[in-house]
Phi, psi and omega in degrees: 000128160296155193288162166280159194246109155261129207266086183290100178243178207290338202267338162293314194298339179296296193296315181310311207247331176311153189276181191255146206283180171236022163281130183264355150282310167333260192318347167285323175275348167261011168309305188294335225235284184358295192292307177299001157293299185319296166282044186241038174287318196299326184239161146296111179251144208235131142229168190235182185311332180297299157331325184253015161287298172313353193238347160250037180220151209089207203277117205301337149316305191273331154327279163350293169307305173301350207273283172319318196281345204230007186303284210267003116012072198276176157280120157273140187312144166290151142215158186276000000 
């Protein structure tokens, strides 16, 4: 049986890599988005270029970070 194919977009790698918020909705979701990284071995993960333009822009730390969470990623082709 094959893995399931998933579509990783910025807002996980935000939640996923941010430092942690004291909003406690903020912090439940990136909790949830955490604990779901720790298994995402379990799927094929797919982002495309648009993600990782988005994820390398703003303050250049935090930028990093998403950049390292999308490193192991594959890319879908662009087309026009």
């Amino acid at each position: 049986m094959s893995k399931p194919k998933t579509y990783v977009e910025t807002s996980v790698v935000s939640y996923l890599t941010a430092l942690p918020s004291r909003d406690l909705v903020v912090a439940a979701q990136q909790q949830v988005t955490i604990d779901w990284w720790t298994s995402r071995h379990a799927y094929f993960l797919f982002a495309s270029d648009f993600v990782l333009d988005e994820a390398g822009r703003g303050d250049p730390m935090a930028a990093a970070r998403r950049m390292n969470a999308l490193a192991d990623v594959d890319l879908l082709e662009t087309t026009d």
